[in-house]
N, C-alpha and C positions, 0 to 999 in steps of 0.2 A: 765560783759564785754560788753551785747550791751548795756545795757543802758551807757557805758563811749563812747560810739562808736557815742549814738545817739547826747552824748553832744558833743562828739568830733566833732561830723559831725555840728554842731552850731556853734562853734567855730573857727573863722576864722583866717588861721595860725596857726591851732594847729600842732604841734609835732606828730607822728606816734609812739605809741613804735617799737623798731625792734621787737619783738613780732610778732605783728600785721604781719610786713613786710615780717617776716620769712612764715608765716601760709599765708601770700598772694601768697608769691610766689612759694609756694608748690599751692597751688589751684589753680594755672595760669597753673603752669605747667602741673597739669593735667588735666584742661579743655583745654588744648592746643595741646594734644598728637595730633590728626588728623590734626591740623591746616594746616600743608602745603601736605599732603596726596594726592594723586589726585590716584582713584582707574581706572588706565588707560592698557591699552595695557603689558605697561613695567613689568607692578607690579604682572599682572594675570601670566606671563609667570611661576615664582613660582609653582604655579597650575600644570603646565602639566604633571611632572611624576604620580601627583594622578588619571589620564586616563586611564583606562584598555581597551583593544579591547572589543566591543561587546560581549558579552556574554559569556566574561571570567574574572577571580577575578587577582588582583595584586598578583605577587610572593612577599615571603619574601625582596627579594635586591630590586625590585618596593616598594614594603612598606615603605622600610627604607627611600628609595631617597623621597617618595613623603612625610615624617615624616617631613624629615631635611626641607623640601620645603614650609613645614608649619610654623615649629617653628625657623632653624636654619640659613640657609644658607646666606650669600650674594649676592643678586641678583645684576648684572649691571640694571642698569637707564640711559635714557636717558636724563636728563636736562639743561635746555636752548643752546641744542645742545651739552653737552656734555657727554661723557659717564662716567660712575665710577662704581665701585663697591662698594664703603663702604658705601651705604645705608644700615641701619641693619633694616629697617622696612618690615614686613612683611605684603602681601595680608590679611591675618588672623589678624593679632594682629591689623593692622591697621583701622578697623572698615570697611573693603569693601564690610564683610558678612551683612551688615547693607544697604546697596544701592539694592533697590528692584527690580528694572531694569537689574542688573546684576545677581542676582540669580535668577530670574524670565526666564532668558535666557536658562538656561541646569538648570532647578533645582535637575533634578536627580544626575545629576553630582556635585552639592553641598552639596545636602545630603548624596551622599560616601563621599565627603571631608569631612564632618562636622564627620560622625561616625567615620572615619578611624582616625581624630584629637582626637577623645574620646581614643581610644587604643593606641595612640603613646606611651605612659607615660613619666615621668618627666624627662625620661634620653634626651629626645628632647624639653619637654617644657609639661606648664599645658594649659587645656582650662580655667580657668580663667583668661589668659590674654586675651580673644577673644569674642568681640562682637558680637552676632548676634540678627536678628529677628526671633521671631517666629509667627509672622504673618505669616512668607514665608513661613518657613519649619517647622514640630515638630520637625527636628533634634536637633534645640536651644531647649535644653534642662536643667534641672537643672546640676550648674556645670561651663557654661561660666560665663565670666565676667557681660555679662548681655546678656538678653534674650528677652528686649524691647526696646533695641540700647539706655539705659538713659544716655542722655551725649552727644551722638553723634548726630551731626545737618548734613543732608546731603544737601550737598547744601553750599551756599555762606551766607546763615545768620548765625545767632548766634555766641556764643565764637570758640567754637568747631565744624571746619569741614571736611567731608570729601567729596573734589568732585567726582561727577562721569566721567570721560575723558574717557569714552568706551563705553557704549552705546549710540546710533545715529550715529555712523560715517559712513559713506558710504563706500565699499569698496576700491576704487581707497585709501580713508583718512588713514585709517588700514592700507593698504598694504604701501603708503608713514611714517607712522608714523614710522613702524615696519624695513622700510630701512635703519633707522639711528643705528639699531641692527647692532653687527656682525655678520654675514653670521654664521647659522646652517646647519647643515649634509653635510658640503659640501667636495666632494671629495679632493682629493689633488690633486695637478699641477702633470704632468703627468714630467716621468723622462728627464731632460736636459740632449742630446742628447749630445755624446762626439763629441769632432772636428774632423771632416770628414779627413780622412789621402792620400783619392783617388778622383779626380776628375769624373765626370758624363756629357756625351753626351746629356741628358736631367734630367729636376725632372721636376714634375707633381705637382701640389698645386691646391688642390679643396676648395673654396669658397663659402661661403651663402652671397650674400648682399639681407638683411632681407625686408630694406627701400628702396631699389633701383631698379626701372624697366624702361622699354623702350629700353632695348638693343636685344631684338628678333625682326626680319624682315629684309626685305632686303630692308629698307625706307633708305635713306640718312643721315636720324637723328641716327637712331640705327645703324649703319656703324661705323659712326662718332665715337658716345658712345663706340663700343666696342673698337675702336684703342685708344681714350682717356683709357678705363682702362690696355691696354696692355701696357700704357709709364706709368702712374702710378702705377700698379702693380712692373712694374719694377723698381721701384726709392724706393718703399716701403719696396722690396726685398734687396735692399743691400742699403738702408738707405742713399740714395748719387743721387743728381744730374743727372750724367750720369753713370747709369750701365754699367756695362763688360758684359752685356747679353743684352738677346732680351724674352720677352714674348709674346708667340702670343695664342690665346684664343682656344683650341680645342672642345668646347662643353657648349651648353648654353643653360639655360634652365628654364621652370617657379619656381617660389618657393622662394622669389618674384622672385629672379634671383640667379640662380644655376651657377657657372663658373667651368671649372676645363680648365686650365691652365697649357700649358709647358714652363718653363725658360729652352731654348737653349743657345749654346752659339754667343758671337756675330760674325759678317761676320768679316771670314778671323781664325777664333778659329775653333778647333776641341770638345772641349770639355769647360765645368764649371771646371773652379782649387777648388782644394780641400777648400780654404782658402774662395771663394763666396760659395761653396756649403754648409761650415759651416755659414756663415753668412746667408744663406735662411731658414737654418734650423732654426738660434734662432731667425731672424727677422719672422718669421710663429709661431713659440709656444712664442713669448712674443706677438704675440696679431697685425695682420697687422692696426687694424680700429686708431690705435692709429699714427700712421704713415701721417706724414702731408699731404702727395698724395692722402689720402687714408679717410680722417678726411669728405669728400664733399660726401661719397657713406653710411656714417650713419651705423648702427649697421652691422658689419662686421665678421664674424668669418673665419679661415682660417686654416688648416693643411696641411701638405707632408704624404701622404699615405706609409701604408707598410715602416716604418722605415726600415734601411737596419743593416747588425748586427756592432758592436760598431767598431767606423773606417772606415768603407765604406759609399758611395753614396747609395740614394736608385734610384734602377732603376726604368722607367717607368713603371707604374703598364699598363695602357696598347695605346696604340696606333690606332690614327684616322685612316680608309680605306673608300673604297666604299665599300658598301654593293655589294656582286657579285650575279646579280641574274640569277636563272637557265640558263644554256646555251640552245641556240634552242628553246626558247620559241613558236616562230613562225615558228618553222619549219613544215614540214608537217610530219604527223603521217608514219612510218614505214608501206610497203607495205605484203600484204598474201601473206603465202608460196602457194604451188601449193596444187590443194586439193587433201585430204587423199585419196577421191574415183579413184583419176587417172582420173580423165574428165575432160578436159579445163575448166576455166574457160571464158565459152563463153554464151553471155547474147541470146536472143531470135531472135535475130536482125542479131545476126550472131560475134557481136564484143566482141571483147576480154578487158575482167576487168583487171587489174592492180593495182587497189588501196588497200585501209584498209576496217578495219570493220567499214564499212559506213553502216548502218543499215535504215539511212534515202538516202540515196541514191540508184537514181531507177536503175543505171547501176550494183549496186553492188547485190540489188534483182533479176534483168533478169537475175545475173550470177548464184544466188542461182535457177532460176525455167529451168535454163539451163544444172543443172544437175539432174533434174529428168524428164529432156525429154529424152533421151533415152529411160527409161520405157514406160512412155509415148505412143512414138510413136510404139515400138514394140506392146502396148496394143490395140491402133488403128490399125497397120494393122493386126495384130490377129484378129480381130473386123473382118475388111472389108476382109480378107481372109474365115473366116467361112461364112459370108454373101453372098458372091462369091460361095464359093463350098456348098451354101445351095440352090441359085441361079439355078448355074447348075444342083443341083440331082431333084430341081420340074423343071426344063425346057427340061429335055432328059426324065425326068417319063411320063411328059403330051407329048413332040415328041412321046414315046414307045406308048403311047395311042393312040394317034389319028393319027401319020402317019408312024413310021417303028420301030419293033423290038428292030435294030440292035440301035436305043437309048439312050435305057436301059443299054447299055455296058459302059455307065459314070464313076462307081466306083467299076466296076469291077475287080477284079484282073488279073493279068495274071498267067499263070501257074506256081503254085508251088510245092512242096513237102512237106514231111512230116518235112524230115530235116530244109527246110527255115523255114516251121511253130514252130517247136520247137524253131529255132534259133530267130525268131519273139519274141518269148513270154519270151526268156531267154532275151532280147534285154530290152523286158517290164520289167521286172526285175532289170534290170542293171540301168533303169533311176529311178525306182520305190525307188531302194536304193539310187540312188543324191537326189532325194525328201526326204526320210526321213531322210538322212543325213542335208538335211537344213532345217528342220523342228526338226531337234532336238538340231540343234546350234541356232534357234529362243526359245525354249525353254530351252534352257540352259545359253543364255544370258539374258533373259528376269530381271532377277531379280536380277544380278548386277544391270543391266540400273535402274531397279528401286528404288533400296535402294541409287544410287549416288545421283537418281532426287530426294530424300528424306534430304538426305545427303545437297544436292546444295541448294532446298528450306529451311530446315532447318539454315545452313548455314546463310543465307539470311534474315528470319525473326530473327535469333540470333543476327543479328548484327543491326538489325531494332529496336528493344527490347534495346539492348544496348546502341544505339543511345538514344531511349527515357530514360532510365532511366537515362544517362548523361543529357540530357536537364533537364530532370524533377529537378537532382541534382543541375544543377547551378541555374535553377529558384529558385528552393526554398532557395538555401544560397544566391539570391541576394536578394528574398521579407524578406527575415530575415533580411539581413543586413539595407535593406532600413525602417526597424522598427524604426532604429536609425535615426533621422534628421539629423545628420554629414552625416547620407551612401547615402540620400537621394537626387540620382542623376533622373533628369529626371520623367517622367510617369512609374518606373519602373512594379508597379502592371499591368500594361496595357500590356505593353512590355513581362513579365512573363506568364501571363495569354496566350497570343498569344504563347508563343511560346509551352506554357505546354499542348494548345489545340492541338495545329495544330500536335503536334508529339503524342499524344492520338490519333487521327485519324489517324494518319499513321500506328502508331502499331496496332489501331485494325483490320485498312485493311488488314494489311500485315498477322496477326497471324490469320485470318479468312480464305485468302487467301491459307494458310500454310495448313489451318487443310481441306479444300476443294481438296487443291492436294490432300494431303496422303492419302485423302479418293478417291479419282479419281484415283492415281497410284496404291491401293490397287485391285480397280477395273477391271484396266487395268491390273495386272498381273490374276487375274481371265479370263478377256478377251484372253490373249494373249496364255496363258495353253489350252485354249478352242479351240480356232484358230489353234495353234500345232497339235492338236490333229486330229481338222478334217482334215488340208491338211494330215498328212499322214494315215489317216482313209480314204479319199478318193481315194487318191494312190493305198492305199493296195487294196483296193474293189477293184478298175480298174482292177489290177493286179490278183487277184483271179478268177474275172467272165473273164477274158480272160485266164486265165491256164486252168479254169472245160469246156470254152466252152459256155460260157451261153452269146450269141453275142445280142437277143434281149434285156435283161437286161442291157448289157453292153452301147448297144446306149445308154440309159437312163443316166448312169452315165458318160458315155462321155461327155454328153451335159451340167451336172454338173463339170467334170472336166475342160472343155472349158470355165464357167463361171469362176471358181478358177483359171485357168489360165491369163484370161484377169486382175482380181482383183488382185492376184500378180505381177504382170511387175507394174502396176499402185503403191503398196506399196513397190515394190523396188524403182520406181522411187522418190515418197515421202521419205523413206530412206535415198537415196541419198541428197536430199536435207537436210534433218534432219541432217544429218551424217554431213555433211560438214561445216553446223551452226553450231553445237555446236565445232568442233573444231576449227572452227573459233574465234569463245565466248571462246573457255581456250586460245587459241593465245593471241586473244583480253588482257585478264585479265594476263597474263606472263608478254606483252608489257606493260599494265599499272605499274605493278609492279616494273618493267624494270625504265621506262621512262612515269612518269602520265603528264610529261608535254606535252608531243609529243604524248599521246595515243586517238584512237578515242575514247576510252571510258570517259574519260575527259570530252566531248562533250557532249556524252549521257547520262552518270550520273555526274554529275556536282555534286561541294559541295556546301553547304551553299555558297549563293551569297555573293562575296566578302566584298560589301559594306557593306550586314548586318554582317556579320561576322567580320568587324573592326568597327563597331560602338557598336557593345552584348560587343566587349573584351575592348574598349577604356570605356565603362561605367562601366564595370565591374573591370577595371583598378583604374578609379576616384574613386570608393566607397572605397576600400585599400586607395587610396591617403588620399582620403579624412579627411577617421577613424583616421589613422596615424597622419596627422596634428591638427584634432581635439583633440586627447591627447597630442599634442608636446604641440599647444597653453597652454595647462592648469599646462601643465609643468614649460615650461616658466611662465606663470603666476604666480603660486604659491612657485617652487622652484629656479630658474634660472633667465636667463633674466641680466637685469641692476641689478638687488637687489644683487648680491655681489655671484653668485655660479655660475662662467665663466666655469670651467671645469662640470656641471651637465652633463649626458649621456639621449643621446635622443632617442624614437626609430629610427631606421633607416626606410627612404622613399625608399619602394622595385622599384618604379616604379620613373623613369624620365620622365621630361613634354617639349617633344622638338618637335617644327615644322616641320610640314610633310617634306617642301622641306629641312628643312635641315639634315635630316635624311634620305632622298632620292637622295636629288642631290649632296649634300658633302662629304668629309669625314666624317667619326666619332667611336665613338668609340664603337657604341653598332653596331657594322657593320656584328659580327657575332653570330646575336640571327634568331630562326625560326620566331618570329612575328615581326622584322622588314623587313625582307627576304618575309615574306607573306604582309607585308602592302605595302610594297615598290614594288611588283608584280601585287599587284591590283592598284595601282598606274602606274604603266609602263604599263599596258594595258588599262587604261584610264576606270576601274570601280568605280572607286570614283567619281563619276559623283553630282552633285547638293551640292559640302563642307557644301554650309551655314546651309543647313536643317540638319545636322549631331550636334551632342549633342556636342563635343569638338571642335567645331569652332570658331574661335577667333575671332570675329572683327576684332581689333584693326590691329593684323597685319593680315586679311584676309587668314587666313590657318588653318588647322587643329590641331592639337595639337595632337603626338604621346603619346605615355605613352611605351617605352623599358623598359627593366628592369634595374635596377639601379646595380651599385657595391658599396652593405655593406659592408664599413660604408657609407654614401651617404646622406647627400652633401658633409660631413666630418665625420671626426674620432670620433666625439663627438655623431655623429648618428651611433649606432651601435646596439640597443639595440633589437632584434629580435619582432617581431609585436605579438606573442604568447607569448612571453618571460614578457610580461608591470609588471602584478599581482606576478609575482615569487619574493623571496629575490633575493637579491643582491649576495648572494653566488654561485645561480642560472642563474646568468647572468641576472638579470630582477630590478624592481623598487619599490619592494613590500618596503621597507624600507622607502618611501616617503610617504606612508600612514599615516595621523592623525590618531589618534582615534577618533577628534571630528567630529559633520555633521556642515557643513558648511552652512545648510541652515535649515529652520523650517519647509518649506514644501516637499510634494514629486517633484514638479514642476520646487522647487531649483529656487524661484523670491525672498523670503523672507529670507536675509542673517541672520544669527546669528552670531551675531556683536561679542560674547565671544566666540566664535569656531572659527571663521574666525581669531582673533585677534592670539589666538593659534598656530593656524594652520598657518599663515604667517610667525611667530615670528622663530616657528621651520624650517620653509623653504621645510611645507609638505604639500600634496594635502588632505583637506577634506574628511573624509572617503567618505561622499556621491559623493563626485567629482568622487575620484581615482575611487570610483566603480561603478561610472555613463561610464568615458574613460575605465576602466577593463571590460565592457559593449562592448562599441564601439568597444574596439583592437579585442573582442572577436568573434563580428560581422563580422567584417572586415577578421579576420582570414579565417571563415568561407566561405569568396568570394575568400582568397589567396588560400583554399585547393581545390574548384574546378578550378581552374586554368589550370591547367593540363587539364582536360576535355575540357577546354576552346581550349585550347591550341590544343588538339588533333583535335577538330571540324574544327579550324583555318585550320589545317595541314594535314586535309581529311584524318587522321591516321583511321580513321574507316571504310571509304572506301575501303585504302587500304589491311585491316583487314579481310575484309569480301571477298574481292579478293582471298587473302591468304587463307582463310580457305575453298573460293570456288574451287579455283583450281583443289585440289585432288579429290573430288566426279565430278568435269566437266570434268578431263579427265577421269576418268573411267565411265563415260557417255559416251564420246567420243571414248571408246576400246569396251565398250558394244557393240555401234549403229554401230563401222564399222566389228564387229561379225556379228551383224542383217543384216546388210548389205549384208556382203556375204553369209549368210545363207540363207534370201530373195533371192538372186541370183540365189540360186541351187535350189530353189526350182520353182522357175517362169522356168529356164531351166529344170529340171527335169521336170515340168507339162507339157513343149512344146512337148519337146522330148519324153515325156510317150504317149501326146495326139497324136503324129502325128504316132509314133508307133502302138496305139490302134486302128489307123483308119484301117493300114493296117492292122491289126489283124482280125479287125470286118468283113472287106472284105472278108478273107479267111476264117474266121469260117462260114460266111455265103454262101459263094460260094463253100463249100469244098469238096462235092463230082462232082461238075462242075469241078472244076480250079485243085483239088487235084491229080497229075499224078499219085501217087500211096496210093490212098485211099483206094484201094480193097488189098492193100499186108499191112501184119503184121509186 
């Protein structure tokens, strides 16, 4: 046969047998099988049921699908832009296990394909229809069609080929290739909304223009821009010319530009007819960007929040106000009651106080040193009284001396009895008991006073303690978060570090502090049982050697009871003072509690300064935003977006990006949050001092950038998806269903894409596993700065301040009932002392003059 082949072939116009022609065109056809092949995007799709998650095997019903996917199925194709399904060539049969660029790409994932093909068996197909190399992998093994791709030319030479159309493309090429796909995983259209049967006074429509900015500030341009989208809005709204309504813009905001929108009705209407209120409803869920008014603001999304139930309008979910801020801020602080001791309050000067607990104020100190001048001065002239009658007994002693007798009669008594003298020394008696009676309500109060001062400093460093470990809390979930470049606002390590120092220092002062009291009031109640003791130790001795008689001993201890006498008036006066501070200080802390806007204490413990305390929570704000937008992008990216999945679920942005002034001076609608209430306060009192140097300062329009909290869903309906919630299934309320199984990238670094993973992973309309759990990362991060938040929040709103008020209270006023016990207790016994000493003298006189002075010291 060849030699008639070789004649033939000499032979010019020879004949072919059909023979010949038949056995040709069986060998064309089979060197032809790859010929229009291209192993691209479309064809790998096949492939993706045979993906198991990480470090888990295919279930049986995976098995099956990834079988059919091998040998059976009909895959749709894309070609020369059109789609079809009845291509019966498979990934497999088709020689693509033969392109070394593509298995070289996930080759472990070709080797489960390749064995899991060996198990299918022939109720799906054999591997000797299937090419592979086994250069690549040992999985080609004996069994396929061929094992050194003989036959198949890859590339554009030879009879037989099959191109490669998948490896090299860049991703923007992939992800465009893969959009002429129909939309995978994608949710479904959300329920059409039945025809409204009742009109509506307003509806509320919130808006993302994705492409659109310049409409924040108060410039002329952006003026402009927002009245042009309030006539287009409305023309898009009921698809017409001239609307029945009026939209006018309540709230705007970055992201590129956030609107939400009220359709009233127009001038001279009361309300939206039932009949426009259905036409906003379907002209909003069929998609406003579509809308020729509306075609100039570029990628648009738009809903009506809070649907109302079938048949009604939905009402306004909520409405613009001013923000109302504290009343009285500037007024003056509440004046002191009158003090506990019953002393005026009267400064040294002579004038009378009036005001609050000014602690820095000198008129309000002269009034504190003005109530322990009483003591004071009775301690002075006590002084200049003994100094006087010490005066005259050496001044009539040396007269008795050196010029008459009758001198001597200085401290002499006059004539007594026995009766007066008993009555004398019962008299010593009678004060001896007011002394001990106030010496025993000094030791009987003593140690309430000190377990409250225990109580109060405790108190005090608890809430010092607390404070830090709140600071220390938010630093470290912001240096966490800032781990992630998305969270990574600002110098935060710098910022963190400062502030983890500086309240390290304060807690050690203050619990060093703590442990130096308890050790010092421990002290002092040792001191104070001691002091109990001797004033009425000294008392009673008084009292004993002038009952037995023993008057030259007695001097002695008179001269010590005169010392204890001048020492107490002096610490009743101190008392006094004592006594009146501190229940001035539980006043004080009532009034704050009362009213911290109008309190002196306000003044004197201040919180975190304003401005740092709105630029810690405005960065601590942006890292949330941040995170959050960082996984929406990759959402969009990979699932969403233009590629055909309008209704995907985003997470929701917790936080809104709106201008200081317009969140201060306007209406709006986050008017009743504590942190625009607290920015907008330090704002009214002009602490916001130097914007530009603050981390959220805009140029562009020269202002601040608030961050309120937003209402989820937020910017729309389609953001709803909770910021903890990203990793959960979908059954969960979350997006774990949009996870590939494949990594989208070959490094850890995520620069070097994987052209057959990415192809995948676009084709299904899912995020890369390394993606989803690069963003499952970030939401995670980010969480972590939403959960101190609260802490945040509390620092903002001096809730710890007013915490540690609260918990001071009760031990400041039972300080306060202690000290005005001591008080009167101090009292009886500085008068007991007077009264005992001035009784003693006359005693000493008569014991020592007694058979002189005594008229009946010779009768029994």
């Amino acid at each position: 046969w060849t030699q008639n082949c070789l004649r033939a072939g000499r032979i010019r116009k020879m004949r072919v047998p059909r023979a010949f022609l038949f056995l040709a065109l069986v060998t064309s056809l089979t060197s032809t099988a790859y010929a229009q092949v291209s192993c691209d995007i479309n064809r790998a799709i096949e492939l993706n049921p045979c993906k198991a998650d990480e470090g888990k095997e295919l279930t049986a019903d995976e098995k099956d699908t990834c079988c059919k996917g091998i040998f059976n199925n009909n895959i749709g194709l894309v070609s020369g832009g059109t789609w079809t399904t009845s291509n019966t060539d498979r990934f497999a049969s088709s020689g693509c296990f033969c392109i070394k660029d593509i298995m070289n790409e996930d080759i472990a994932f070709f080797n489960a394909v390749l064995d899991i093909a060996k198990t299918c068996g022939a109720s799906y197909g054999n591997i000797n229809t299937i090419d592979c190399d086994s250069t690549v992998t040992t999985s080609c093994t004996s069994g396929f069609k061929s094992t050194d791709c003989n036959g198949v030319t890859i590339g554009t030479g030879g009879s037989d080929t099959v191109s490669n159309g998948f490896v090299g493309k860049s991703q923007a090429a992939i992800k465009a290739e893969v959009a002429a796909r129909p939309p995978s995983n994608v949710p479904p259209a959300p329920t059409a909304r039945p025809a409204a049967t009742k009109g509506a006074k307003k509806i509320q429509v919130d808006i993302r223009l994705k492409d659109a900015t310049g409409f924040l500030g108060d410039s002329t341009a952006a003026k402009a821009k927002r009245t042009e989208l309030e006539t287009n809005l409305a023309k898009a709204l009921c698809n017409c010319a001239s609307p029945p309504f009026k939209v006018k813009l309540v709230a705007v905001s970055k992201g590129s530009t956030i609107v939400t929108a009220e359709v009233q009705p127009a001038e001279g209407s009361s309300e939206i007819s039932a009949a426009d209120v259905t036409t906003i409803n379907s002209r909003t869920d069929a998609g406003l960007g579509s809308s020729p008014s509306m075609t100039a603001y570029g990628n648009l999304t738009a809903t009506v929040p809070a649907p109302a139930p079938p048949g009604q309008a939905p009402a306004p979910v909520r409405d613009a106000k001013k923000i109302a801020l504290p009343k009285g801020l500037n007024t003056p602080p509440a004046k002191l009651p009158a003090a506990v001791t019953g002393i005026p309050r009267t400064g040294i000067d002579g004038s009378s106080y009036e005001g609050g607990f000014e602690i820095d104020n000198s008129k309000y100190l002269e009034s504190l040193a003005g109530q322990m001048l009483p003591g004071i001065v009775m301690a002075v002239l006590l002084f200049v009284i003994m100094i006087l009658m010490l005066l005259v007994y050496l001044v009539s002693t040396l007269c008795g001396l050196t010029f008459c007798k009758c001198c001597n009669g200085a401290y002499k008594p006059r004539r007594f009895s026995k009766k007066d003298l008993k009555i004398n020394k019962v008299v010593c008696l009678v004060f001896c008991a007011i002394t001990a009676a106030g010496a025993f309500a000094v030791f009987a109060e003593t140690p309430p006073l000190l377990e409250n001062t225990k109580d109060l400093t405790g108190a005090m460093a608890g809430t010092i303690s607390e404070l830090s470990a709140n600071v220390t809390a938010i630093a470290d979930a912001m240096e966490a978060a800032a781990a992630d470049p998305t969270l990574a606002i600002g110098d935060i390590a710098s910022t963190t570090k400062t502030m983890k120092d500086a309240m390290a220092s304060v807690d050690k002062t203050v619990q060093d502090a703590q442990d130096q009291i308890e050790e010092y009031v421990d002290m002092s109640g040792l001191y104070v049982t001691i002091a109990a003791g001797i004033m009425f130790g000294i008392t009673f001795i008084v009292f004993a050697l002038g009952f037995v008689g023993f008057w030259r001993l007695l001097i002695f201890f008179t001269i010590i009871l005169s010392i204890m006498m001048i020492i107490g008036w002096i610490v009743w006066g101190l008392l006094s003072l004592l006594t009146v501070f501190v229940d001035d200080l539980c006043w004080a802390m009532n009034d704050y509690l009362r009213d911290r806007y109008n309190s002196d204490l306000s003044d004197f413990i201040p919180c975190m300064d304003p401005k740092v305390a709105v630029s810690t929570m405005n960065v601590a704000r942006d890292q949330v935003a941040s995170g959050i937008a960082a996984v929406n992008d990759q959402l969009e990216e990979y699932s969403g977006g233009e590629s055909g999945n309008p209704y995907l679920k985003y997470l929701c942005y917790n936080y809104a990006k709106v201008p200081l002034k317009d969140l201060c001076n306007k209406k709006t609608i986050y008017h009743d949050q504590a942190y625009s209430t607290f920015v907008c306060q330090a704002e009214d009192q002009k602490k916001l001092t130097e914007k530009a140097d603050m981390t959220s300062y805009d140029s562009t329009i020269q202002d601040l950038i608030m961050f309120p909290d937003a209402f989820c869903p937020y910017p729309t309906n389609f953001y709803s998806v909770a910021l903890g919630n990203f990793s959960k299934p979908a059954s969960d309320g979350g997006l774990g269903q949009l996870r590939c199984p494949f990594k989208g990238y070959s490094d850890e670094l995520m620069t070097q894409a994987n052209e057959f993973s990415m192809g995948q992973c676009y084709t299904m309309k899912q995020l890369p596993s390394d993606v989803f759990d690069a963003k499952a990362s970030t939401a995670e991060k980010a969480q972590l700065v939403l959960d101190v938040m609260p802490k945040i929040e509390s620092l903002l709103q001096c809730e710890l301040v007013a915490t540690a008020f609260s918990r001071m209270v009760g031990p400041c006023e039972g300080m306060a009932t202690a000290l005005t016990s001591l008080y009167a207790g101090f009292l009886l016994v500085a008068m007991g002392y007077f009264l005992l000493w001035a009784s003693t003298l006359v005693l000493i006189s008569r014991l020592q003059y007694y058979r002189s002075y005594c008229v009946d010291a010779d009768k029994y």
